[in-house]
C-alpha positions in Angstrom: 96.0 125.7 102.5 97.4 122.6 102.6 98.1 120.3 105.7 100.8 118.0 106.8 99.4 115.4 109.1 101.7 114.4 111.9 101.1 111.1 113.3 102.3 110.5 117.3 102.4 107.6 120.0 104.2 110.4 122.5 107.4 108.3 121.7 110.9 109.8 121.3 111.0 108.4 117.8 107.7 109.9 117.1 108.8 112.9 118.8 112.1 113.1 116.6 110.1 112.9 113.3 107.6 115.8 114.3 110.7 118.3 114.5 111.2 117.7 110.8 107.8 118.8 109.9 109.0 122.2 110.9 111.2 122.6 107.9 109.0 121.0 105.9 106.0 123.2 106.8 107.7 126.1 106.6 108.9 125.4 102.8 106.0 123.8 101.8 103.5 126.9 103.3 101.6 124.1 104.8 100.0 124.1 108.5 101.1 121.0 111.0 98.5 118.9 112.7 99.4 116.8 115.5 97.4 114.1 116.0 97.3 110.8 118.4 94.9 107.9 118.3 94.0 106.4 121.9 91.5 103.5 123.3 89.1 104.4 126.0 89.1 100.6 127.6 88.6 99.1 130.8 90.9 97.8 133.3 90.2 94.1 134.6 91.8 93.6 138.0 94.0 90.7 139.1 92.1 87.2 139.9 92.3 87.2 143.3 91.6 83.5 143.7 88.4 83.9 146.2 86.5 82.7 143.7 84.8 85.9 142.4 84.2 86.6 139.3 86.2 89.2 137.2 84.9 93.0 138.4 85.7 95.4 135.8 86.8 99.0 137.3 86.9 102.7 136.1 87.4 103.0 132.5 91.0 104.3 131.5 90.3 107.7 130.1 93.5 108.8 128.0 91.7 111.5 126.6 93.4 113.9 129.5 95.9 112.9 129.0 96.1 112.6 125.2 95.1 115.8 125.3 98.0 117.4 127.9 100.6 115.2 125.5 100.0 116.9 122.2 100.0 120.2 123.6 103.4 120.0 125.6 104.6 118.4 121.9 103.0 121.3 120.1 104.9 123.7 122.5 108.0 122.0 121.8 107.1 122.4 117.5 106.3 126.1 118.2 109.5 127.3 119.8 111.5 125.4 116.7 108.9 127.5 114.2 109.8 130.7 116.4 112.8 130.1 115.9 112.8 130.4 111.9 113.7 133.8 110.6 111.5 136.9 110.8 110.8 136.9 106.8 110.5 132.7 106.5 106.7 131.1 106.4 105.8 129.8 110.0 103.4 127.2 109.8 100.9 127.4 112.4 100.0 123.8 114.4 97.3 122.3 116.0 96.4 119.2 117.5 93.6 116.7 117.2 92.8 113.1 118.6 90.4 110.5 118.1 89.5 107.2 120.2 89.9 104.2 118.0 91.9 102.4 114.9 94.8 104.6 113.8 94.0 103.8 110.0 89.8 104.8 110.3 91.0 108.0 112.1 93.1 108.9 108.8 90.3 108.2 106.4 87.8 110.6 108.4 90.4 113.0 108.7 91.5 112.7 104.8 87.6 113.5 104.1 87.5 116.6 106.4 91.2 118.3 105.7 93.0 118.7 102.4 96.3 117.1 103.4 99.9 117.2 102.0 101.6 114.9 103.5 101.4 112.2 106.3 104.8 111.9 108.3 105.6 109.2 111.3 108.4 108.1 112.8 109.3 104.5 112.4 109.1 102.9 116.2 112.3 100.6 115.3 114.9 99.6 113.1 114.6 101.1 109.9 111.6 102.8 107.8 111.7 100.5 105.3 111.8 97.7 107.7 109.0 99.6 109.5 106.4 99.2 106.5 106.4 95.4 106.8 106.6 95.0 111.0 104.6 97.9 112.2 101.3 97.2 111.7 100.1 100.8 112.3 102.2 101.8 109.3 101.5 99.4 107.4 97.4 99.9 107.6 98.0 103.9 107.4 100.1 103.1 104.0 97.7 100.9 102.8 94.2 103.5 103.8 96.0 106.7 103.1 95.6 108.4 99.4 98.4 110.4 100.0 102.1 110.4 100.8 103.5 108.8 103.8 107.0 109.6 104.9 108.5 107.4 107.4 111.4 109.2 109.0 113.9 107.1 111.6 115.4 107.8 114.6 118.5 110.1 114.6 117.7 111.1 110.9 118.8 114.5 110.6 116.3 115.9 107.7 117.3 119.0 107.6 116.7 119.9 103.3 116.5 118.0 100.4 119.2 118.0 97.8 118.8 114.5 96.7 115.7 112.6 96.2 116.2 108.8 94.6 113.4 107.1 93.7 113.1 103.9 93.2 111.0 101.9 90.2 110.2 99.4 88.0 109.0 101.8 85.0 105.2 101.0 85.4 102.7 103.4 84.2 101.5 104.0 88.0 104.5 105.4 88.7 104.5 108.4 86.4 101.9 110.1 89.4 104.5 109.6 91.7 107.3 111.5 89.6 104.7 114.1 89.2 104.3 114.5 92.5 108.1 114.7 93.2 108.0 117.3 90.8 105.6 119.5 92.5 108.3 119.2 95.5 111.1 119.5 93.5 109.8 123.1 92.6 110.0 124.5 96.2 113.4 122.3 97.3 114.9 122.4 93.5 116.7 118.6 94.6 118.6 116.4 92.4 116.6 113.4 91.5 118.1 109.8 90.8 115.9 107.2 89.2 117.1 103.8 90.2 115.6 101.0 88.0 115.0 98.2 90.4 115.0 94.1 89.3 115.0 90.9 90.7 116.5 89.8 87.0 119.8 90.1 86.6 121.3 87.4 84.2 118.6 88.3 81.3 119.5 90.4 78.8 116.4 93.3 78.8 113.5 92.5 76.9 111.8 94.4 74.3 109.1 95.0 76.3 111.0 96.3 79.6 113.2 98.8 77.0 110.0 100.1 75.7 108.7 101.0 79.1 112.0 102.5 80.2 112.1 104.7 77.2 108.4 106.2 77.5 109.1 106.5 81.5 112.2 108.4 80.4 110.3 110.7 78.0 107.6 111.6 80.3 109.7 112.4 83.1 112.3 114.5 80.1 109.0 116.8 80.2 108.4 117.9 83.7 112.1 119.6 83.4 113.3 118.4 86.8 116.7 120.6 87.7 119.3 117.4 87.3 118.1 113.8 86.8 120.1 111.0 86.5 119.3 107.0 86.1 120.7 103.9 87.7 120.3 100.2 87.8 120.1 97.7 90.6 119.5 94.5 89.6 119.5 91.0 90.8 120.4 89.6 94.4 120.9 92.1 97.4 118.6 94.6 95.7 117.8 96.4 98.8 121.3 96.0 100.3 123.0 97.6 97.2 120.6 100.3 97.1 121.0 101.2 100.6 124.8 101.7 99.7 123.7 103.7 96.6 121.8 106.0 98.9 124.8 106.6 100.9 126.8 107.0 98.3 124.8 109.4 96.9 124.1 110.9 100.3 120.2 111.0 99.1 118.1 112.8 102.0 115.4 110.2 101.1 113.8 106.9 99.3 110.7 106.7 97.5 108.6 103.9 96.3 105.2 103.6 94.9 103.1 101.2 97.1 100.1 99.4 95.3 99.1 95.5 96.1 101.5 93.2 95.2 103.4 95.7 93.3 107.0 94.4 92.1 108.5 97.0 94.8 106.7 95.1 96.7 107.9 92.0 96.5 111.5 92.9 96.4 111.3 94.7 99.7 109.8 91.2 101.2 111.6 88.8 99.5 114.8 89.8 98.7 115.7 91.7 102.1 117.8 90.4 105.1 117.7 92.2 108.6 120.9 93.0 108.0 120.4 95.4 105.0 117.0 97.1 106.7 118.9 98.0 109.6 121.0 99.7 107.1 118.4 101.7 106.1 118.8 105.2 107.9 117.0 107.6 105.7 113.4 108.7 105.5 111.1 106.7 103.3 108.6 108.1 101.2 105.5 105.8 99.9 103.6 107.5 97.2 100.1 105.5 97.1 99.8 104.1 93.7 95.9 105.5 94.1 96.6 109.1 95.0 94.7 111.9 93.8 96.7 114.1 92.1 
């Protein structure tokens, strides 16, 4: 059975995008795992100007209290999963911690546990603002061979009826859409392709038309439910696309993350603060190396 891995710093943010794993699990048939990274390091007391040297004390154990934490947040997922109907799929959830670097946890817990998804909530501002500040995120999006979605604060992710996803056309891409498609069979959502560019005042090339036209004919096979295709091109990419999302009142973004990727470069060079913090959906980043 699959898993969806939930990843928490006990914050209300983190708190907030646990409670959407519920519906998520509960479509999906997957189980929930709660899980918290924590340091076991010691506490160096105040010079205290006699001279003395530096006298390390007890070590800070957060193990307790890692421990107490994800139960009381597991209690808190369980009455929302009691709550489902009788007849619905009621994932069950566990917990699990580990002392050290957030992103090595992930990789020994992606060799132990067949995982679905990875979901966090983005500490501040917006998700996709979140990938490039947050350094957790960003080494968890970087290790993990599977999805990541980054949900904000006072998103309400309650189903999926939209999904836009946005792309460039590369081949990488096409596991992505597959992916989606595997989703789109249990939440049967509307998908909107938005071509993204930095180019805007050159007429398409050859090249760029060929790739749209096999991307469109691969995706013309997996039979999605309703598909349709944009373009957002130019200056203000992220901006205008923001504005198509809530537009389109899309429940979330997706992007295909691989090193120095195009979408990569778009979301780092052609952003201000002022569009990120417009970004109040979840954000789903679909490794460019995940096993499908």
């Amino acid at each position: 059975m699959k898993t969806i891995l939930i990843l928490t710093d006990f914050t209300e943010n983190a708190a907030h995008a646990a409670a959407s794993t519920v519906m998520l699990g509960e479509k999906l048939h997957a189980k929930l795992l709660l899980f918290n990274s924590f340091y076991n390091m010691p506490i160096l007391p105040s010079y205290g100007g006699s001279g003395g040297p530096w006298v390390v004390e007890d070590l800070v154990l957060r193990e307790t209290d890692c421990d107490k934490k994800l139960k009381q947040l597991a209690a808190d997922l369980q009455k929302k999963v009691n709550a489902l109907p009788a007849e619905h799929y009621r994932p069950t959830i566990a917990i699990q911690y580990g002392e050290g670097e957030l992103s090595k946890n992930i990789e020994t817990i992606l060799q132990e546990i067949d995982l679905e998804l990875i979901v966090m909530g983005a500490r501040s501002g917006s998700a996709i603002s979140h990938i490039f500040t947050g350094s957790d995120t960003r080494a968890v999006i970087d290790r993990a061979a599977r999805p990541v979605l980054i949900v904000p604060e006072k998103t309400n992710l309650k189903a999926l009826k939209r999904i836009t996803f946005a792309t460039n056309f590369e081949d990488t891409d096409i596991a992505a859409v597959r992916y989606l498609h595997k989703l789109c069979k249990v939440f049967r959502f509307k998908l909107e392709v938005v071509h993204v560019s930095l180019i805007w005042d050159i007429p398409e090339d050859v090249n760029n038309k060929h790739k749209s036209e096999l991307f469109r004919e691969k995706l013309s096979k997996l039979n999605f439910p309703e598909i349709t295709y944009q373009e957002v091109k130019g200056k203000g990419v992220v901006d205008r696309l923001n504005r198509l999302c809530a537009e389109h009142h899309s429940d979330i973004l997706v992007m295909v993350h691989y090193k120095d990727s195009l979408m990569t470069r778009i979301f780092q060079e052609s952003t201000t603060k002022d569009a990120l913090s417009n970004q109040s959906i979840p954000l789903l980043v679909i490794p460019a190396k995940m096993e499908e």
